[in-house]
C-alpha positions as CSV (number, residue, x, y, z in Angstrom):
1,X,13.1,40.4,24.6
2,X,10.4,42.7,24.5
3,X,9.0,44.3,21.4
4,X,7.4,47.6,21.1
5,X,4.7,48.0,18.7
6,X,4.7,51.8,18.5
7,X,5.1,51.9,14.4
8,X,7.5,54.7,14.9
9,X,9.6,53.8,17.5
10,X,13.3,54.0,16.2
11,X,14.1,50.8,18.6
12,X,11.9,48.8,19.5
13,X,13.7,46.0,20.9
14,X,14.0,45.8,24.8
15,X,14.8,43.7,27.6
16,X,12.6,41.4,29.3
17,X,12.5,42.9,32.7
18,X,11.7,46.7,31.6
19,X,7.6,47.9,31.0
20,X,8.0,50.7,29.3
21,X,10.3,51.1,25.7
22,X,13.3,52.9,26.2
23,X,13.8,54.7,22.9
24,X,9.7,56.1,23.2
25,X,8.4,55.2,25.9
26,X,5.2,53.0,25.5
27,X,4.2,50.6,27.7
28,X,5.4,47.6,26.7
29,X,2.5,45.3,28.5
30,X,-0.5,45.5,25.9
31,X,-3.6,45.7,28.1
32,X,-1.2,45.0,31.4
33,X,-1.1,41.2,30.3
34,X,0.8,41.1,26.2
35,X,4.6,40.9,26.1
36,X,5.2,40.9,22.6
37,X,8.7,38.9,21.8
38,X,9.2,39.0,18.6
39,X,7.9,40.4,15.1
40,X,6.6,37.0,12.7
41,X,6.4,38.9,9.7
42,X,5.1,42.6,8.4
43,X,3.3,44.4,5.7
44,X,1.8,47.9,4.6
45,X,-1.6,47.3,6.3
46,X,-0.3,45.9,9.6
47,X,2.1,43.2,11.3
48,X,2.0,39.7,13.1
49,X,3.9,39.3,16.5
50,X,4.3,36.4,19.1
51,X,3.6,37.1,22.8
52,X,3.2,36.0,26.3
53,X,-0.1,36.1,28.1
54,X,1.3,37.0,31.2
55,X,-2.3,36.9,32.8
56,X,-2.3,33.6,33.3
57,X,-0.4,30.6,34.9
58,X,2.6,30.3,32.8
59,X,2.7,32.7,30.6
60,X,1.7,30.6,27.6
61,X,2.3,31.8,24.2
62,X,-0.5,34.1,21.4
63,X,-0.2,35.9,18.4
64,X,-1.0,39.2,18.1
65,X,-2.5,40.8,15.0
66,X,-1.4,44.7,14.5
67,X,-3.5,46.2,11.8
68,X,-3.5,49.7,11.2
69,X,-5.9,51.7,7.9
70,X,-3.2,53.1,5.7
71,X,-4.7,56.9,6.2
72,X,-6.6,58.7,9.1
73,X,-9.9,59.7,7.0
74,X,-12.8,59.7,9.1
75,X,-14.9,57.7,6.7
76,X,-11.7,54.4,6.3
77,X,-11.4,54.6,10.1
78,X,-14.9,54.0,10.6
79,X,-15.2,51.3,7.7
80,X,-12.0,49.6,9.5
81,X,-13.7,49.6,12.7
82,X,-17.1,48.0,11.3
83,X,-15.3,45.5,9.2
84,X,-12.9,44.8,12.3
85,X,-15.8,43.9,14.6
86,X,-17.0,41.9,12.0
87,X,-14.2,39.8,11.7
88,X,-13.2,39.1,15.1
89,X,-16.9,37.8,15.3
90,X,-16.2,35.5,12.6
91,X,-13.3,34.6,13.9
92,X,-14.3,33.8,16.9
93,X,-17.2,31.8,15.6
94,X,-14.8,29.5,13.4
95,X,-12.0,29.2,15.7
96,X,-14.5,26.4,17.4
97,X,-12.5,24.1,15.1
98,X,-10.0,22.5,16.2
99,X,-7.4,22.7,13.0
100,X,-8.3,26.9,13.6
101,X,-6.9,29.4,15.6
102,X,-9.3,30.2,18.9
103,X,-9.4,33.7,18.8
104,X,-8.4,35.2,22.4
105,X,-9.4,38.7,22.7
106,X,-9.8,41.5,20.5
107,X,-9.1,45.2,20.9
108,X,-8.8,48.6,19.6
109,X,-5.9,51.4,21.0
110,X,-4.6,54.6,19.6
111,X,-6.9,54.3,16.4
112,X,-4.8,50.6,15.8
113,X,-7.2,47.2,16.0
114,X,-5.6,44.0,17.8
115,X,-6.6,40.6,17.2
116,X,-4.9,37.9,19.9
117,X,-5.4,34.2,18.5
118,X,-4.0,31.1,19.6
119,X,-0.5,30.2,19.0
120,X,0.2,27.3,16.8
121,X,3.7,25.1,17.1
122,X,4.9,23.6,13.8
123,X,6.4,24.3,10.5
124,X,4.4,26.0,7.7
125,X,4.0,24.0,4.4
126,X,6.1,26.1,2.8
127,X,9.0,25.8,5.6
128,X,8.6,21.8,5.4
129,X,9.1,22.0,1.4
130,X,11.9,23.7,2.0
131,X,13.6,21.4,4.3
132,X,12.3,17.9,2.8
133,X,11.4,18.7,-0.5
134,X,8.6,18.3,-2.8
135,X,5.6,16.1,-2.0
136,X,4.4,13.2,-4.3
137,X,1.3,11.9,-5.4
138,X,0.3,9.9,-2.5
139,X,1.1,13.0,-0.5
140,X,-0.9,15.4,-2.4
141,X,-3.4,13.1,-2.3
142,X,-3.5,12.7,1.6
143,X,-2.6,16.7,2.2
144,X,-6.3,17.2,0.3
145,X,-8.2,15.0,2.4
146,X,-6.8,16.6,5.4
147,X,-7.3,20.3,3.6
148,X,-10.6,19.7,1.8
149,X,-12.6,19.0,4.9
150,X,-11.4,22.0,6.8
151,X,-12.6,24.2,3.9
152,X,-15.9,22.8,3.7
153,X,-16.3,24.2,7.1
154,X,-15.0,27.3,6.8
155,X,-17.1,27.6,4.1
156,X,-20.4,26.3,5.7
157,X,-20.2,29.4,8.5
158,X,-20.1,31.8,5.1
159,X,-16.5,32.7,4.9
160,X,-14.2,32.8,2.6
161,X,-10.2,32.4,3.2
162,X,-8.6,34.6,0.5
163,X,-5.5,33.5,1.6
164,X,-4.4,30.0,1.0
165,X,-1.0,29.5,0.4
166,X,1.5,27.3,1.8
167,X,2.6,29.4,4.3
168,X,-0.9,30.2,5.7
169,X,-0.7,26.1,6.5
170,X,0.9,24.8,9.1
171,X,1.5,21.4,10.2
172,X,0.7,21.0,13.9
173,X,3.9,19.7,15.8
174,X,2.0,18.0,18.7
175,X,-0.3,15.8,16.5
176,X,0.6,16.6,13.0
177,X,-2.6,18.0,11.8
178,X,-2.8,20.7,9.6
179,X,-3.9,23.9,10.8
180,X,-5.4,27.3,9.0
181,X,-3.6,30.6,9.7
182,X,-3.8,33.9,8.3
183,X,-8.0,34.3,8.1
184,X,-7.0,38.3,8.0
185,X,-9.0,40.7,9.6
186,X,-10.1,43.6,6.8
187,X,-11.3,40.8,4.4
188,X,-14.7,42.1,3.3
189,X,-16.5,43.7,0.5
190,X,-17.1,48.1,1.6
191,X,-20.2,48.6,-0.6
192,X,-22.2,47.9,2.8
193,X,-20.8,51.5,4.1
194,X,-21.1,54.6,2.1
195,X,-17.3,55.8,0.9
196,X,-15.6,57.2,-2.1
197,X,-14.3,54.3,-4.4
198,X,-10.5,55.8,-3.6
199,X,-11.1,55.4,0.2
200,X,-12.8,52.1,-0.5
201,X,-9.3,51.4,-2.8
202,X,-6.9,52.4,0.4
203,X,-9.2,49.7,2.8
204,X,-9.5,46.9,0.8
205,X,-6.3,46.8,-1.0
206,X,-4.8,44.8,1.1
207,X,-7.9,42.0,0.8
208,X,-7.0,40.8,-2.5
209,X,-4.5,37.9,-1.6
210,X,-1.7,37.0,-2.7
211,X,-0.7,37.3,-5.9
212,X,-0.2,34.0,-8.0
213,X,-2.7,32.5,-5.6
214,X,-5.7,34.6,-5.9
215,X,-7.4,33.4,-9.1
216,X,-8.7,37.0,-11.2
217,X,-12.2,36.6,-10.0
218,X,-10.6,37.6,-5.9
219,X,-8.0,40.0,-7.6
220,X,-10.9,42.3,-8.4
221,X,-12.3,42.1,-5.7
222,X,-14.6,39.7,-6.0
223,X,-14.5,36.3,-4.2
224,X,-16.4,33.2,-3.7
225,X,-15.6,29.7,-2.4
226,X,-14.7,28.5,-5.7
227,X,-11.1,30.9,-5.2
228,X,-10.6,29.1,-2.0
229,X,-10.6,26.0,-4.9
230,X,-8.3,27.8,-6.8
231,X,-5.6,28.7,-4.2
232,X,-5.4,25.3,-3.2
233,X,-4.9,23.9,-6.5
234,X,-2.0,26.3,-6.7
235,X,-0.7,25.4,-3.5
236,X,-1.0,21.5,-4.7
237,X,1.6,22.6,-7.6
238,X,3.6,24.2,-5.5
239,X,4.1,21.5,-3.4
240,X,4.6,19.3,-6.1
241,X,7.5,21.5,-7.4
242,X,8.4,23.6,-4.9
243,X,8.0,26.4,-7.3
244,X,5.8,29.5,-6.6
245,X,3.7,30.4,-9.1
246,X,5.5,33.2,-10.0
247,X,8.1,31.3,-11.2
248,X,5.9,29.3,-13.6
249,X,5.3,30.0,-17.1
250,X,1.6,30.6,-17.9
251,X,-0.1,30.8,-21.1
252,X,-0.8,34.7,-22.3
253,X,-3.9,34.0,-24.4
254,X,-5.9,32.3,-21.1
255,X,-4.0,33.4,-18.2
256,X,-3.6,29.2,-16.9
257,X,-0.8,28.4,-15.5
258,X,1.9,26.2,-17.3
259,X,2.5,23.3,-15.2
260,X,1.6,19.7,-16.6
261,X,5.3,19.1,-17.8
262,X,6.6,19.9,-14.4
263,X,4.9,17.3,-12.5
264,X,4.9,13.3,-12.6
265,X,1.6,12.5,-11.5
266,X,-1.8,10.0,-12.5
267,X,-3.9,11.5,-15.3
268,X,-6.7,11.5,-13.4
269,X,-5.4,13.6,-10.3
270,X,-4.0,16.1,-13.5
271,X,-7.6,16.1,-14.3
272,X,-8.4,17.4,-10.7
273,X,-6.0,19.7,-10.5
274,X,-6.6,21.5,-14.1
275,X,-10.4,22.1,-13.1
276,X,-9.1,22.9,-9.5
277,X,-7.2,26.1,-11.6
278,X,-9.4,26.9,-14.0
279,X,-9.3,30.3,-14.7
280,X,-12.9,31.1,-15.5
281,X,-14.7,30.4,-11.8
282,X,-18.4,28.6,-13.9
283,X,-15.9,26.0,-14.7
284,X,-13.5,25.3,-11.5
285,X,-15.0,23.1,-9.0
286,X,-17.2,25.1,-7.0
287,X,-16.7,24.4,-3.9
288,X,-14.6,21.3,-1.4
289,X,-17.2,18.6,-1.9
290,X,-17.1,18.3,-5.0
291,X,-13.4,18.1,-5.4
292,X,-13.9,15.6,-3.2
293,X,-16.2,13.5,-5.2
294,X,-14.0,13.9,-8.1
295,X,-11.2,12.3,-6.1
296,X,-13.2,9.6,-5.2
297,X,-13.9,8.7,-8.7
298,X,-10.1,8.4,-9.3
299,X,-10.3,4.3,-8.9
300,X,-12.9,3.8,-11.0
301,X,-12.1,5.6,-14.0
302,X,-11.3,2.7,-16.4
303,X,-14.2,0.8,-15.2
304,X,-16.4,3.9,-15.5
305,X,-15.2,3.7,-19.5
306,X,-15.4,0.5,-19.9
307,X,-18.8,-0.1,-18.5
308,X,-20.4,2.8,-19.9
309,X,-18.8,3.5,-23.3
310,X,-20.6,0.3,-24.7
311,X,-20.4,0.4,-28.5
312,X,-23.9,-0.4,-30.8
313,X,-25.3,-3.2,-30.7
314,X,-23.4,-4.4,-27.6
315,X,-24.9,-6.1,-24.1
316,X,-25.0,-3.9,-21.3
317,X,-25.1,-4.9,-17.9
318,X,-27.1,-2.9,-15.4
319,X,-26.1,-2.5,-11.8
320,X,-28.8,-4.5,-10.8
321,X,-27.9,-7.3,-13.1
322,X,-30.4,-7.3,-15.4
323,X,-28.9,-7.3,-19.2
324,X,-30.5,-5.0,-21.9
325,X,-29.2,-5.3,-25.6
326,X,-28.2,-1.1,-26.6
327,X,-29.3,-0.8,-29.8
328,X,-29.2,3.0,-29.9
329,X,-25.9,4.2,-28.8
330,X,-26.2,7.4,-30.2
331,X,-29.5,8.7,-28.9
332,X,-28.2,7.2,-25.8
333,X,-25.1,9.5,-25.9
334,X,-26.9,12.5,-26.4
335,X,-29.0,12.0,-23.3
336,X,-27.6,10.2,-20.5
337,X,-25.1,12.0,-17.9
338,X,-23.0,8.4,-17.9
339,X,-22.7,8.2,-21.9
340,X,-21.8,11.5,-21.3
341,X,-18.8,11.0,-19.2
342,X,-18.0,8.1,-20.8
343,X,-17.1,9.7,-24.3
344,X,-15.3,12.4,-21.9
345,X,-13.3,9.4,-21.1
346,X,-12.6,7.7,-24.3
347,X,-11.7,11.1,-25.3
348,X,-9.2,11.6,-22.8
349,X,-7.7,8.2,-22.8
350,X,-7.9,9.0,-27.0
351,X,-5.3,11.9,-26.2
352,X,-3.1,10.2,-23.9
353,X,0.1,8.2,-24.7
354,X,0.3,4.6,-24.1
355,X,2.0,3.8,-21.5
356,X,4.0,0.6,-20.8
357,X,3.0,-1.4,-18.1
358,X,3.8,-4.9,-16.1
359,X,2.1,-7.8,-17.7
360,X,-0.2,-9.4,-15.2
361,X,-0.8,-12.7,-17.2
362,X,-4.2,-13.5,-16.1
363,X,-6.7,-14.6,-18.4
364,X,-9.7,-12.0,-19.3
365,X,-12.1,-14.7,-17.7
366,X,-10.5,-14.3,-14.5
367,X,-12.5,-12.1,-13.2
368,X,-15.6,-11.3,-11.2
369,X,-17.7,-8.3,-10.6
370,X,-17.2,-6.0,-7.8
371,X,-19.7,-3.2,-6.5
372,X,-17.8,0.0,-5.6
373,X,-18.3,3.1,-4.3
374,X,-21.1,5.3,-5.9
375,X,-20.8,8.4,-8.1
376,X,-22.6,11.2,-6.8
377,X,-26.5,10.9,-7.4
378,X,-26.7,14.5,-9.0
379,X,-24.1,13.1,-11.9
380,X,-26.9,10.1,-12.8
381,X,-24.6,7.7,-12.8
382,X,-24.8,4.0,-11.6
383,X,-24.8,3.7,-8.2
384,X,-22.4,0.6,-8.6
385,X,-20.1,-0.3,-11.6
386,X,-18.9,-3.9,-12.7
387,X,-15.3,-3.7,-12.4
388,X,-12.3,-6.3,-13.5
389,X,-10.5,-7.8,-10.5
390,X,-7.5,-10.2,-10.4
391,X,-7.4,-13.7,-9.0
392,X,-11.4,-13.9,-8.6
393,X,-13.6,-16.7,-11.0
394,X,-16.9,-17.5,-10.5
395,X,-17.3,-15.5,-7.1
396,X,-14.6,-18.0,-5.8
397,X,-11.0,-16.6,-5.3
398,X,-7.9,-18.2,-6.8
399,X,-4.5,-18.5,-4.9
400,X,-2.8,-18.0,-8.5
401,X,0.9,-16.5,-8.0
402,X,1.2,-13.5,-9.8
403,X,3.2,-13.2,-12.7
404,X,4.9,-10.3,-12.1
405,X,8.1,-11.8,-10.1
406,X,9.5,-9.8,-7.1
407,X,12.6,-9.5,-9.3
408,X,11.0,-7.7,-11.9
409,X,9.1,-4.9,-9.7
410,X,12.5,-4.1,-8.0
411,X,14.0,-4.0,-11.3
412,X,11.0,-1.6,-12.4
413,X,11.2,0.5,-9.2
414,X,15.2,0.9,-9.5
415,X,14.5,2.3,-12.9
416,X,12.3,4.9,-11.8
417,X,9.0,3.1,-12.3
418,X,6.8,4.4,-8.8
419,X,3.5,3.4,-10.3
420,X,1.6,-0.2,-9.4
421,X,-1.7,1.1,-9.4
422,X,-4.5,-1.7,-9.8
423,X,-1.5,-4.5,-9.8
424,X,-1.8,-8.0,-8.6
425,X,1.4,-8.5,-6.4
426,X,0.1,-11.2,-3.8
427,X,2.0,-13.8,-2.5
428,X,5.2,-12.3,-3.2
429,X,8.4,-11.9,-1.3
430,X,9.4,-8.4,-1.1
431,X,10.7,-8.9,2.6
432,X,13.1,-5.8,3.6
433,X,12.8,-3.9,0.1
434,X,12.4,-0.4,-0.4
435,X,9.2,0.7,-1.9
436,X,9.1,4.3,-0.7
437,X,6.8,6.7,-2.4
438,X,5.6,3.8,-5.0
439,X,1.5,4.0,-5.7
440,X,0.1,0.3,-5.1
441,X,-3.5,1.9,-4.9
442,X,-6.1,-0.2,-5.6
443,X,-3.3,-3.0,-6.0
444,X,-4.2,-6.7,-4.8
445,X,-1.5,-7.5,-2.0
446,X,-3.1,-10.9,-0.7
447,X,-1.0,-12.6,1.9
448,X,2.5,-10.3,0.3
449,X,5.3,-10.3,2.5
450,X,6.4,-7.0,3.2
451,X,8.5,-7.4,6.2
452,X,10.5,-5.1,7.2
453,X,10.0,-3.0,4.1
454,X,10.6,0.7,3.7
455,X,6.8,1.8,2.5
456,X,7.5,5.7,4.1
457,X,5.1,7.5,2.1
458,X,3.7,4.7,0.0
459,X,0.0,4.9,-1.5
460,X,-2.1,1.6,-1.3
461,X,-5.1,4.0,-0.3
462,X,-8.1,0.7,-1.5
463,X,-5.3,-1.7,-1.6
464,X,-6.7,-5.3,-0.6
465,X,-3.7,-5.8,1.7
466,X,-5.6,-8.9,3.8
467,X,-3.4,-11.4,5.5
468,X,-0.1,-9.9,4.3
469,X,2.8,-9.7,6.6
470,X,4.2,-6.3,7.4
471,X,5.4,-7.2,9.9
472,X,8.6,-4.2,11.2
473,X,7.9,-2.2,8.2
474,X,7.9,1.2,7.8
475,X,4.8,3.0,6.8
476,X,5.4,5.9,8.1
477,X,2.8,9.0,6.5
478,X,1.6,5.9,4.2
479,X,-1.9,6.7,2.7
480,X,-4.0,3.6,3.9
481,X,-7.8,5.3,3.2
482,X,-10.0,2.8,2.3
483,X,-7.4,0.1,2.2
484,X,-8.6,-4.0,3.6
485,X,-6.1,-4.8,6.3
486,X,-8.5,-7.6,7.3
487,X,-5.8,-9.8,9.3
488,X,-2.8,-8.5,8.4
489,X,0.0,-8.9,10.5
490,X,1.5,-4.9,11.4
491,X,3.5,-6.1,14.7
492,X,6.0,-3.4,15.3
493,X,5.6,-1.7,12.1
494,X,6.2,2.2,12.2
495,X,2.5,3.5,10.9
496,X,3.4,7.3,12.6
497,X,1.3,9.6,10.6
498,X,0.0,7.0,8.4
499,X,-3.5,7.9,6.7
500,X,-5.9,5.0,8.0
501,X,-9.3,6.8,7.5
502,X,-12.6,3.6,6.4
503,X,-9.1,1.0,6.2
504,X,-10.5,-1.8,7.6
505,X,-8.6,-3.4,10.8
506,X,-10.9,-6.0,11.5
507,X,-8.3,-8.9,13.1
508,X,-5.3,-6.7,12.3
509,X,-2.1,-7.3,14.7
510,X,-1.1,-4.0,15.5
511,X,0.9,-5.2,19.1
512,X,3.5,-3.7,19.2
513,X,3.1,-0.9,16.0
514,X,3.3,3.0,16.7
515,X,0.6,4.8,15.5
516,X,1.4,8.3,16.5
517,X,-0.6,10.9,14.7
518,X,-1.8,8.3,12.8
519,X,-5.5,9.0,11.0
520,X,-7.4,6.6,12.3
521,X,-10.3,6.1,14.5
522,X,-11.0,4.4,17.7
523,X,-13.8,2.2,16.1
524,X,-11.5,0.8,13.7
525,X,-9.2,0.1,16.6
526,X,-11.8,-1.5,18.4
527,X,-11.6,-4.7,16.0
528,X,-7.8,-4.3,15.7
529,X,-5.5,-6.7,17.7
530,X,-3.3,-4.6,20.1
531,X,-1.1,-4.5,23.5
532,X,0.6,-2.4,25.8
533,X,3.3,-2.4,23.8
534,X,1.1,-0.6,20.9
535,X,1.6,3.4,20.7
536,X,-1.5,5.1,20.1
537,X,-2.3,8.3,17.8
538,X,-1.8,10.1,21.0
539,X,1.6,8.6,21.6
540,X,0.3,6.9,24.9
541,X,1.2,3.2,24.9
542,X,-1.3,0.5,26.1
543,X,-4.0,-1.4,25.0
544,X,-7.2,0.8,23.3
């Protein structure tokens, strides 16, 4: 079919084989190369259409922006053609990225602008919510890692989205990347140009955003990076509950959204998604990074309390090792950025149910200190915190059994129970179980067999999973980030998709595993046991 783009032609659907419409006549070849198909969607301010480049060798596919101002005045024309310009350079600055658009070609004919961009295959979020339902934790979790990135380049070349919403992501069907959409055209500020407010109303209306999405700061018109932060926090909760925000209650006296009850999640990714959509922008995370950093932290929040929130008179042990006897808590509270957020802690953990959880039966002495990742040097913290471990004495590591049974975590995970966070599970026998979805982050798997094991979607994202046996098992969009996979055996397991970003593969058998759009890097490969039966993140088989 061919579509006519004349905005008052009564019928603009035609046949393939005719150039011109045959209810009013327009050509129906934009630029004698654009054969617009079909119509993707349409609004007040313009309309989004695919077409065929039939320029080139094989026609390949584009989309085609239509944007037209909402009124002929002289002065919006002119503001629309500025702003226009202005856009299709920024668009065709950004579009270097790979997870963007390239923008094709740009154009202006019978006072309407065009933008061409590059046509993207794959389902939008909001279309794969639809069809497979809401995302868990561990998927949140790697759907920000992916997302966060890409915004803190969009917003190192100056822009601002204004749009982010599940249907303005899509997921990539060659390689399963998420992809931008949607960076508008007429998305900027008019004060530059000299207009009447109403004519600057009529042109910029239609930047606002969507509504639900756009935190109040964008809705009157004015946006900074921190409401890109704020649209994706909503998009998190809709993808945690496949409700839009306008179906969700929200509290009149603030204007928040209503939306801890709705969601089973960890208290500390709660934590990151309530300053994520905080209504006032000088307390919401203020830009990608440092929701990053806060996610990052997410481990380490017990030890953070526990090493930090020393009471008077206690011993406190210094990164470095050296001991100092605090004899002043208080002034020491009202000072340091760690005592700080330690009493933020205690607070929170004050507030906070008790939970039950699976006895691990090791003695308190069993234990040994562990330097972990650093807390950003502009919080003062430590740069490394002592934190508990299982199975370790004395720098020398036990082969204790753990004494949670394989019987009793299937008998927790049939009842519901999804989280093992921090757990000590080695050495046991959960051969062909099904674990799907359940959080082992930060668990100690040492030598666990997990044969043939259903693990699709599973966290264990700074798991110690060395020398276990996963052997056949399905890991399918598993989060592995920052997981120790230090001779593990992975021969045929299904890790399509899987989230390997820092996991360390050092002597890992992956012969045999398929690793198709897998995140994961060809240096960590490198030290990774493979062969040509191995499927690569490309989907090409053969050694690396």
């Amino acid at each position: 079919m061919s579509y006519c783009l004349n905005p008052a032609c009564p019928n603009p659907e035609n046949a393939n084989t005719v150039d011109q419409c045959a209810a009013c006549g327009t050509s129906l070849l934009m630029r004698d190369r654009y054969r617009v198909l079909q119509a993707l969607g349409q609004g007040g301010f313009g309309a989004t259409f695919v077409a065929k480049d039939e320029s080139l060798p094989g026609s390949p596919y584009c989309v085609i922006k239509q944007l037209r101002p909402v009124t002929s005045s002289f002065h919006v024309l002119q503001m629309a053609r500025d702003l226009f310009q202005r856009e299709a350079k920024t668009l065709g600055k950004i579009g270097n990225h790979p997870q963007i658009p390239r923008l094709l070609d740009y154009f202006e004919a019978n006072r309407e602008f065009y933008l061409v961009q590059e046509y993207v295959s794959g389902s939008t979020l909001q279309q794969e919510v639809k069809r497979s339902g809401a995302f868990n934790e561990s998927g949140i979790k790697q759907f920000l890692s992916e997302i966060l990135p890409l915004m803190q380049y969009v917003h190192s070349q100056q822009v601002i989205h204004r749009d982010l919403k599940p249907a303005n992501i899509i997921r990539r069907s060659q390689d399963k990347k998420l992809v931008l959409i949607d960076f508008g055209a007429v998305k900027d500020q008019v004060s530059p140009i000299l207009s009447t407010a109403s004519e600057q109303t009529a042109l910029t209306a239609y930047a606002i955003g969507t509504p639900g999405y756009a935190p109040p700061e964008q809705m009157a018109m004015r946006p900074v990076y921190a409401s890109d932060i704020y649209a994706l926090g909503v998009t998190c909760l809709y993808l945690l509950t496949t409700k839009s925000p306008k179906d969700m209650a929200y509290d009149p006296a603030t204007g928040e959204l209503v939306w801890r009850d709705l969601v089973h999640i960890s208290d500390h990714l709660a934590e990151v998604l309530k300053k994520m959509l905080e209504v006032s922008v000088r307390h919401r995370y203020q830009n990608a990074t440092e929701v990053l950093r806060a996610l990052e932290l997410e481990p380490y929040m017990d030890s953070l309390a526990k090493g930090m929130a020393n009471q008077t008179g206690r011993t406190a042990r210094h990164p470095s090792g050296l001991t100092t006897d605090r004899t002043d808590s208080t002034s020491s509270a009202s000072t340091s950025p760690s005592a700080r957020m330690a009493a933020a802690i205690r607070a929170r953990h004050a507030k906070s149910q008790p939970e039950t959880t699976l006895q691990t039966g090791v003695s308190r002495h069993s234990a040994t200190q562990q330097a972990i990742a650093a807390v950003p040097p502009s919080e003062k913290i430590a740069e490394k915190i002592a934190e508990k471990t299982m199975g370790q004495t004395a720098g020398k590591t036990s082969t204790k059994v753990s004494a949670i049974t394989a019987a009793a975590l299937l008998e927790a995970y049939a009842k519901g129970k999804r989280d093992f966070n921090s757990q000590d599970l080695s050495l046991l026998n959960l051969a062909k179980t099904d674990l799907s979805g359940a959080n082992f982050h930060q668990a100690k798997l040492y030598k666990i067999n997990l044969q043939g094991a259903n693990l699709f979607n599973a966290d264990f994202g700074r798991a110690s999973l060395s020398q276990a046996s996963v052997k056949n098992a399905n890991l399918s969009r598993a989060y592995l980030s920052h997981a120790d996979l230090a001779g593990a055996d992975l021969r045929g397991a299904d890790l399509s998709y899987s989230y390997l970003s820092n996991a360390n593969l050092r002597g890992t058998n992956l012969c045999g595993a398929d690793l198709t759009g897998a995140k994961v890097s060809p240096e960590q490969l490198a030290v990774a046991r493979t062969n040509w039966a191995t499927v690569h993140p490309n989907g090409k088989r053969g050694l690396w």
